[in-house]
C-alpha positions in Angstrom: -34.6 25.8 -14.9 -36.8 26.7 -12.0 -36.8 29.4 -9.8 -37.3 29.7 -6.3 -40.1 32.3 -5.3 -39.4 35.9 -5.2 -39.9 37.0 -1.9 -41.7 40.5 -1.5 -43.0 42.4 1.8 -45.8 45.0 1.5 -45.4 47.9 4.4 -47.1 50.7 5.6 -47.6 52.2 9.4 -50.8 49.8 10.6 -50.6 46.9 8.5 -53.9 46.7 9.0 -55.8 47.3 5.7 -53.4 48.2 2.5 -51.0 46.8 3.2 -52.9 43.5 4.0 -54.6 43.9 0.8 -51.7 44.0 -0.8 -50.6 40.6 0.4 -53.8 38.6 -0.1 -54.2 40.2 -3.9 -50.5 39.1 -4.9 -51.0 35.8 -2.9 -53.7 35.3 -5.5 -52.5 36.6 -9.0 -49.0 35.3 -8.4 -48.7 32.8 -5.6 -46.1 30.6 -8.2 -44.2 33.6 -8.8 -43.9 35.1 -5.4 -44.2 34.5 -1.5 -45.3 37.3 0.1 -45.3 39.1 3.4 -46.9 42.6 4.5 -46.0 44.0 8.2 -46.1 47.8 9.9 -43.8 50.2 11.5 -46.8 50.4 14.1 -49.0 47.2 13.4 -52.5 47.6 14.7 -53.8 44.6 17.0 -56.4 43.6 14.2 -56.8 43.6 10.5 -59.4 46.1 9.7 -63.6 45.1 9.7 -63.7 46.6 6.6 -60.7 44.8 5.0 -61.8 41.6 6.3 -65.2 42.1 5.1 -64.1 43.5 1.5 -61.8 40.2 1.2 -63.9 37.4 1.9 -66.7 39.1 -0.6 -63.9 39.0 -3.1 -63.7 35.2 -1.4 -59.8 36.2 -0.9 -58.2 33.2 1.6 -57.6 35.0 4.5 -55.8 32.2 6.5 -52.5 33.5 8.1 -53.6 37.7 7.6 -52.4 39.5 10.4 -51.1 42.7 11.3 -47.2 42.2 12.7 -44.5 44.4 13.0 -42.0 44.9 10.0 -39.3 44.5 12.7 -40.4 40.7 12.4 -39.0 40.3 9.1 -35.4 41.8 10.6 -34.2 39.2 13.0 -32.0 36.5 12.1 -33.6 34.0 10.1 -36.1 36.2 8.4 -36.4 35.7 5.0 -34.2 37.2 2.0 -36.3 39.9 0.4 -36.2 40.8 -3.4 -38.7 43.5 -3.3 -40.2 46.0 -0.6 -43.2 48.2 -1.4 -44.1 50.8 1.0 -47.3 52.1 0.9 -47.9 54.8 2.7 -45.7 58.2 3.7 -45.6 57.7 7.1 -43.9 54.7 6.9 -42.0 55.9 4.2 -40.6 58.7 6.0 -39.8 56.0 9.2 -36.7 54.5 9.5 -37.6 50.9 8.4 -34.9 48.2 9.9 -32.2 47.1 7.3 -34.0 44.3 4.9 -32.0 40.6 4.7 -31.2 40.1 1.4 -31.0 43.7 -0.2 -34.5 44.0 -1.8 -34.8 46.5 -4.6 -37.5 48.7 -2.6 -40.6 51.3 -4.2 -42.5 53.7 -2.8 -46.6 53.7 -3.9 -48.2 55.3 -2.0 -52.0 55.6 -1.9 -54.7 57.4 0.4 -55.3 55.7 3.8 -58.8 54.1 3.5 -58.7 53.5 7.3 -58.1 57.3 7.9 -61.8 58.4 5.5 -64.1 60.1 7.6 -67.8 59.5 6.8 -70.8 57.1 6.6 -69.9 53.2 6.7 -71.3 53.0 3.5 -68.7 55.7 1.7 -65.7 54.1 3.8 -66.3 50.8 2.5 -66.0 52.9 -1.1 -62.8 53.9 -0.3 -61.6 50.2 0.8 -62.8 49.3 -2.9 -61.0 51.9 -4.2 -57.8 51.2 -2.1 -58.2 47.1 -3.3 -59.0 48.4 -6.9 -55.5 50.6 -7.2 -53.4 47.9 -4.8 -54.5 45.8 -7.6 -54.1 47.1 -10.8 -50.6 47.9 -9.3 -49.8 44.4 -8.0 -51.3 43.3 -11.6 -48.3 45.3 -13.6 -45.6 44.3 -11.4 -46.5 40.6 -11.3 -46.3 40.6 -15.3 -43.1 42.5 -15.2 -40.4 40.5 -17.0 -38.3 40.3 -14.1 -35.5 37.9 -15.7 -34.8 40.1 -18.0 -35.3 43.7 -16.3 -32.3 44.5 -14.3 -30.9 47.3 -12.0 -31.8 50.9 -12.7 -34.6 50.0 -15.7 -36.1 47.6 -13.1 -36.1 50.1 -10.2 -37.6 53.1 -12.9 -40.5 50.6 -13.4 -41.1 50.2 -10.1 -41.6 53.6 -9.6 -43.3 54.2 -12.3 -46.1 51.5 -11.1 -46.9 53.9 -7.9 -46.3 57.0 -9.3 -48.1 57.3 -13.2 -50.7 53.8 -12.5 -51.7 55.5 -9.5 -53.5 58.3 -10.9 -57.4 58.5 -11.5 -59.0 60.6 -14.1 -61.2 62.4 -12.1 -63.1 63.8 -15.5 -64.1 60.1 -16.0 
């Protein structure tokens, strides 16, 4: 018996880097599985340089990646969402409008790479680093049994994605 697609939106304030890479790395480890969205509580008018530039090196597709307002996928006719990720605190601590379809939601946050102060050269680092957590994150989840994980052990391994996965060991 097949399933239809689980439908999952990736937010945080600008939509303009994570949560853009977010999107195009689960559109590419799991586009069977899932269809995805990202959007922002205040979308920036263009996806970031250095996103753009770090995604077509990692020849991502980046037809259809745009920063949009999470208000978008509010309205009538907006798609029924089974998962919401939020990636960042200040979205987090935003009201976000109420999701259609009750989506089970997580909070992993990570550091801003659009916010690093410094040479080209070290904020393009931090974009790597941001795309390397985003997707050893999106990597767990999309092997998650889902049919068979339900309710509260479900949402605890959501959480536990963003919260324990997230870590570096800085003595490496």
């Amino acid at each position: 018996m097949e399933t239809a697609p689980l439908k999952v939106l990736f937010v945080c304030k600008g939509n303009h880097a994570r949560s853009i890479m977010a999107e195009s790395i689960m559109r590419r480890l799991a586009r069977d599985k899932f269809m995805v969205f990202s959007a922002g509580s205040q979308p920036q008018p263009e996806v970031s340089p250095f996103v753009a530039r770090l995604l077509k090196s990692l020849n991502h597709d980046m037809a259809g990646l745009h920063p949009k307002s999470w208000n978008e996928f509010a309205q009538p006719g907006s798609p029924e969402l089974d998962f919401v990720f939020t990636l960042s605190e200040t979205a987090a601590n935003a009201a976000p409008p109420a999701w259609p379809g009750n989506p089970m939601t997580a909070l992993w946050t990570l550091p801003d790479p659009a916010a690093f102060q410094g040479e080209d050269v070290q904020k393009a680092l931090a974009f790597a680093d941001a795309y390397r957590m985003l997707n050893n994150w999106i990597s767990i989840f999309a092997s998650l049994p889902l049919s068979t994980l339900q309710g509260m052990a479900l949402q605890h391994r959501l959480d536990a994605i963003g919260k324990d996965m997230g870590k570096r060991d800085d003595a490496a």
